[in-house]
N, C-alpha and C positions, 0 to 999 in steps of 0.2 A: 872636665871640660871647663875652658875659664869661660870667664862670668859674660865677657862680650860673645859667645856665641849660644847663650842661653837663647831661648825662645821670647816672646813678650807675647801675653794673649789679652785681647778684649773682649767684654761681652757689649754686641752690639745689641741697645731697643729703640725704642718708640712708645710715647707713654700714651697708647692706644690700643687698634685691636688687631692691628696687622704690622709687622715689623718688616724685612724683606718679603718673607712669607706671606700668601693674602689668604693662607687656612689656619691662621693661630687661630681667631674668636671660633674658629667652629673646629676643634679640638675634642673627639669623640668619645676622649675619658672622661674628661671633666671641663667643669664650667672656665674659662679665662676670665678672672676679675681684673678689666684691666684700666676699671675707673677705679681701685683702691688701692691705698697705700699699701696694703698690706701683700698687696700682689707684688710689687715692686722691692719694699724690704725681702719677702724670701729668697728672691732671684738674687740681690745684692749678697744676702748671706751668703748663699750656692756658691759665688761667682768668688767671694771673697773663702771660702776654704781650698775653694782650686786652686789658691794661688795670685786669683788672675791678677794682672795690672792693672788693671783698669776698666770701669764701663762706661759706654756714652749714649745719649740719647739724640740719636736724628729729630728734626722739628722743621714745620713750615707752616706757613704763616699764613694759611687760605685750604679750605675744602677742595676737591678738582674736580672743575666743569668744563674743563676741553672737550671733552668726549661728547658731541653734540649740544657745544654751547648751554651745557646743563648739569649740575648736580645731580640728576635724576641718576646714574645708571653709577657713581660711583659710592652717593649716601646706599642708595638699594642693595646692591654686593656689598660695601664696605671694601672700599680700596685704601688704601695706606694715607689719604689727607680725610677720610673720614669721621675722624677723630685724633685730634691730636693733642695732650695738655700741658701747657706751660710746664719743660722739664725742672727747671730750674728751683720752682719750691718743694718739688719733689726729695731731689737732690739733697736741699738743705736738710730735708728729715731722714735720710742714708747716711747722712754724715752722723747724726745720731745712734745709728745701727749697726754701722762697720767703723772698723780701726785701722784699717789698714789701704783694703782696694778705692786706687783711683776711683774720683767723680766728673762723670764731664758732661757738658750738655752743648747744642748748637746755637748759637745766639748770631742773628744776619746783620753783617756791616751796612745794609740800603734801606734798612727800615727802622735804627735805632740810631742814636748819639754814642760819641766813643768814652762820654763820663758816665753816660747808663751803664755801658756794661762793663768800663772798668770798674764801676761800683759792684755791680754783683757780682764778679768774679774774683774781686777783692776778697767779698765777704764770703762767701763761699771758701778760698781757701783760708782765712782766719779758723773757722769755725767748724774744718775737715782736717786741721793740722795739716796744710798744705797738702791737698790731695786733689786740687780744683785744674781743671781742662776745660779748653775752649774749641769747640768746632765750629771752625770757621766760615760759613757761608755767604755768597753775592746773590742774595734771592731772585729769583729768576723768571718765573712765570706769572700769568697776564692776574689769574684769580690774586698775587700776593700785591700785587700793584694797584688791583683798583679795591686793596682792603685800606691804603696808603694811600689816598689819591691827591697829596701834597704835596707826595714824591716825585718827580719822575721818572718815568719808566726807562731806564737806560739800556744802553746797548750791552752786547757779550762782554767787551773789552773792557769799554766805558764804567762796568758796575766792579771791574775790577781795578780802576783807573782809583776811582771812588773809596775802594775797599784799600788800596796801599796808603791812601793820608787818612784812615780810621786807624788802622795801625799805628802809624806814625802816632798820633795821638793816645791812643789808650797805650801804649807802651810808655810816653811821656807820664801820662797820669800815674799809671804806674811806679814808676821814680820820681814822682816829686817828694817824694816819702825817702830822703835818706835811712839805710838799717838802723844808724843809732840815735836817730831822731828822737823818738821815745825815752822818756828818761822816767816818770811817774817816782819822784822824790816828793815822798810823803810829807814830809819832815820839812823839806822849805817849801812846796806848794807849789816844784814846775813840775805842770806833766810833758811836754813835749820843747826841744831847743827849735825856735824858728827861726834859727839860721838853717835850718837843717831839712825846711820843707818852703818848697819852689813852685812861683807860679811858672806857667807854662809859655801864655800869653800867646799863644797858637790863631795864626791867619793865613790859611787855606783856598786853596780853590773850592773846597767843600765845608770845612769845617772851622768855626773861632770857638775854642776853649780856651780860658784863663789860669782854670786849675787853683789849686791844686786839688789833688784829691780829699775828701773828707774821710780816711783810712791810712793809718798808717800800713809801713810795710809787709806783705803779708809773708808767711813761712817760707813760700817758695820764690819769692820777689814779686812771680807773674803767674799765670797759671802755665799751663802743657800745653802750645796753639798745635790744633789739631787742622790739617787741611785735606780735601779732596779732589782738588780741581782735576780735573783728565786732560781740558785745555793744552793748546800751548800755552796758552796766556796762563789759564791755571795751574797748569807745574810751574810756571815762571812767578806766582805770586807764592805757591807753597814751597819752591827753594830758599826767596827771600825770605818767610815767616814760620814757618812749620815746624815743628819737633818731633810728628807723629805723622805722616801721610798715611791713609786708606784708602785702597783703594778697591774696584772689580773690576778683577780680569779674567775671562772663563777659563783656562788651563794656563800652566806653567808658562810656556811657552811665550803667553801674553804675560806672563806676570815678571817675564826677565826682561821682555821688552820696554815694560811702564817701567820699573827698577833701574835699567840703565839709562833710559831716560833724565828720571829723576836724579840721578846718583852724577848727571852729568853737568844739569840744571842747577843741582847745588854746587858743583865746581865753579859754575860759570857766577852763581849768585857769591863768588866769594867766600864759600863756606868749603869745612871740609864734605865728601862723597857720603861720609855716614854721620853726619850733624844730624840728618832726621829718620827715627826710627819708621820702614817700610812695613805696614801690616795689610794683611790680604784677605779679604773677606773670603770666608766660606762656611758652608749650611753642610755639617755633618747628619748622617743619619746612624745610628748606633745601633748594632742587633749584636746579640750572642751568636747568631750565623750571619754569614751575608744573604741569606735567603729572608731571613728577618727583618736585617738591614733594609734591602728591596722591596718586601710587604709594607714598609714603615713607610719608606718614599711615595711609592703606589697610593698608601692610601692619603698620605698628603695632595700627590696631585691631584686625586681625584675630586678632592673639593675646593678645586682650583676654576672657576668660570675663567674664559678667555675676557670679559667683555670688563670682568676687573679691572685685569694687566692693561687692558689697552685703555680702563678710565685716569690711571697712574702713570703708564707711558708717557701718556699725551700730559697730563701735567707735569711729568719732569722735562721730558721736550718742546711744551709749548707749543702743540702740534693736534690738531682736531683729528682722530682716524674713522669718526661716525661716517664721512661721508666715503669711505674706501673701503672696496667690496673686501670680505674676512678671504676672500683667495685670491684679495690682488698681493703683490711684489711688496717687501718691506724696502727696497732697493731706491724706490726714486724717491723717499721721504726724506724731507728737510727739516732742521730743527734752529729753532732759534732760543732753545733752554737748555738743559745738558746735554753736551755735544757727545761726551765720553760716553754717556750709555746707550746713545745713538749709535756711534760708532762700535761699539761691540757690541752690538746686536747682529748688527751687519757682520764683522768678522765670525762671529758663529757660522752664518748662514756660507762662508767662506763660499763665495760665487756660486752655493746649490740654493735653487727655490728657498726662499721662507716667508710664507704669506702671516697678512695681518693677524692672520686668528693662533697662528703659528708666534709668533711675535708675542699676543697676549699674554697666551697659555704657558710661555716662557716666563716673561715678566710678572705674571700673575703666581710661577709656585718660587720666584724665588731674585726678580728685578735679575739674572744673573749671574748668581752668586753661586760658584762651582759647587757642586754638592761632591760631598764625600762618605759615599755607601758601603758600608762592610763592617766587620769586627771593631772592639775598639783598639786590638791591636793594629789592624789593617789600619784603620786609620793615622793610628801614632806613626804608622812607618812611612804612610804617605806623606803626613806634616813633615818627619825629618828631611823625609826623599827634596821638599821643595824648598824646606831653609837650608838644607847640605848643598843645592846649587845655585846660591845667593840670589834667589829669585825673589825674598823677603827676609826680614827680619822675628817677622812672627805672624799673627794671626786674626784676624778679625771675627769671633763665632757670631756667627746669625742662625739665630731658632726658626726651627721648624713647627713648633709647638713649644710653648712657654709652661711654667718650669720645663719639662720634659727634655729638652735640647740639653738646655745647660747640665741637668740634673746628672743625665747618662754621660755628658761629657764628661764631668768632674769623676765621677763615680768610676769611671769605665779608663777614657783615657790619659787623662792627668796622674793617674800614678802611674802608666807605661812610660810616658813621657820624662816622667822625674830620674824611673829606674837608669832609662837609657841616659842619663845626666845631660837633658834636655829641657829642661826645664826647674824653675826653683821650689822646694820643699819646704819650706819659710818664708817669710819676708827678713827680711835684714836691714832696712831701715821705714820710716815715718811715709815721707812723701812720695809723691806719682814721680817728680822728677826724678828720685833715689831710683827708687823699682825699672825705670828705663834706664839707666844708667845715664843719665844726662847732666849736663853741670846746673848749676844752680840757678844761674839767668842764663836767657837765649841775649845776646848782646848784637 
């Protein structure tokens, strides 16, 4: 099978205690350390003999007290902003540990400058031999705003309004660094030609940066911009910048619908249909039977509290559900945070009942994210079944339990996947943009 319909797989975390999943930290085998590095390296290793292309680390910028204008009920379960740590210097110590798999973390265009993180993701990829990704975020909800209170708190559009002249700039910073700027002749005593690096002199509606960057060019020029929006507006900014979309959609069916979407968005933004690699989150469950498989899910939900999902709901929606009885209608609920997981929530419930507490207990074993229960053959064939009709490009894996997920994936179904020549059994080059097969700069 040639190289363009191979698979591309991610492992998706959170440098916390809940990932999609809100029953990682209470994992019945063993302890989850997921304040140590050391917890983090294993997974990296794992993730890097399977092959994978790459992992990323979701991140936000505020604990969530939607949920009755309070922290109380989401610190108490531990919902997914319960803990979250700066992914980014994590990251830099994986680069130490792997050689190969992509690194990527979320870093938000409304609460940072675009020479902050062109810097660190410069140095990131110098320092990974180009293996540096950026997930792109318009931070959204009310807790990340009043941790920023300098900022203004923008509208849906507006923060993406915002988030197109961050680009603009951190892509400039970027190139002001011609590739053969650099010269380091020992012998006369130039290290770099300044004709060869540029200010930028950048005046914005939002932003004045002068530049240049203080980093020459790094391995890959720029890192892998990674985007999620579900929006219109957010597929209209990840057509314009993306290289990687992620997305969730509960079955195929929705994942051909986002995919051509997207694949039409990038038409329209000027690019080719497959400029950005489409990867599709999903929460495998692994058993030697599927009776196994099913025991494994079971007992995941079962230490799933609803009142979790709906403290994490309500901070990715921006949306209070304390004061809405747990058997009212998910149905007349409005959001003014992410619209996309709003909106498929509701396609689930496809016009039958789905009350609030229904709603949690959903969000709470898994924000969504389709599970796939059975063998690790069943599962290989389900993966192929959904990249065989162009409904993705590859995969997004979300744990159910840390190592554990990835471990059984690797273990289990990445060599079904290889055999079926579905996947790659080496790496073949250095960088994240190699491993996606992507060109060198997004231009």
């Amino acid at each position: 099978m040639s190289k363009s319909k191979m698979m591309h797989m991610c492992g998706f975390l959170i440098a916390g205690p809940v990932v999609h999943s809100h029953a990682i930290w209470r994992n019945p085998k063993h302890d989850t350390k997921f304040l140590s590095l050391e917890h983090y390296a294993n997974i990296a290793r794992s993730l890097e003999r399977g092959r994978f292309d790459f992992l990323f680390f979701a991140d936000r910028l505020a604990i969530a007290d939607r949920y009755g204008m309070s922290h109380e009920t989401g610190i108490r379960h531990g919902d997914q902003d319960a803990t979250r740590m700066d992914p980014l210097p994590i990251l830099g110590a994986l680069a130490a540990v792997t050689q190969h798999i992509g690194l990527g973390a979320t870093r938000s265009t409304t609460y940072d400058a675009p020479y902050n993180i062109a810097r660190e993701f410069a140095t990131l990829d110098h320092i990974s031999a180009g293996r540096a990704a950026w997930n792109v975020v318009t931070s959204m909800n009310d807790g990340e705003a009043l941790n920023f209170g300098s900022v203004p708190h923008l509208g849906h559009d507006e923060r993406y309004d915002r988030a197109d002249e961050f680009m603009e700039v951190a892509f400039k910073l970027w190139d002001s660094w011609d590739t053969d700027a650099l010269i380091l002749d020992r012998e006369k005593g130039i290290y770099a030609d300044p004709d060869k690096v540029h200010y930028l002199n950048h005046k914005g509606q939002w932003f004045q940066s002068r530049g240049p960057l203080n980093i020459p060019k790094s391995p890959q020029g720029k890192p892998v911009v990674i985007q999620a929006g579900s929006s219109g507006r957010g597929k209209a900014f990840a057509a314009r910048w993306s290289e990687v979309i992620f997305a969730l959609q509960p079955n195929m069916e929705r994942m051909r619908i986002f995919s051509d979407d997207v694949r039409t968005a990038l038409v329209n933004a000027g690019r080719a249909p497959d400029a950005s690699k489409i990867l599709m989150a999903v929460m495998p469950f692994v058993g030697e039977s599927r009776s196994e498989a099913e025991d494994k899910r079971d007992l995941h939900d079962s230490l799933v509290d609803p009142l979790v999902g709906l403290s994490t709901l309500g901070s990715h929606t921006n949306a209070d559900f304390s004061d809405l009885a747990l058997d009212a209608s998910i149905e007349g609920v409005q959001s003014t945070g992410s619209q996309g997981n709003l909106m498929a929530l509701k396609s689930i419930a496809a016009g039958k009942p789905m009350t609030i507490a229904d709603a949690g207990r959903i969000y709470g074993r898994g924000v969504m994210c389709p599970r796939l229960v059975g063998t690790a053959k069943d599962i290989a064939d389900e993966l192929a079944d959904i990249v065989a009709s162009g409904a993705t490009d590859g995969f997004v894996i979300s744990p159910a339990f840390l190592p554990d997920t990835f471990d059984e994936f690797v273990d289990g179904v990445i060599p079904i996947l290889q055999d079926k020549g579905l996947f790659r059994r080496e790496y073949d080059g250095r960088t994240l943009r190699h491993h996606l097969g992507l060109q060198d700069e997004l231009v």
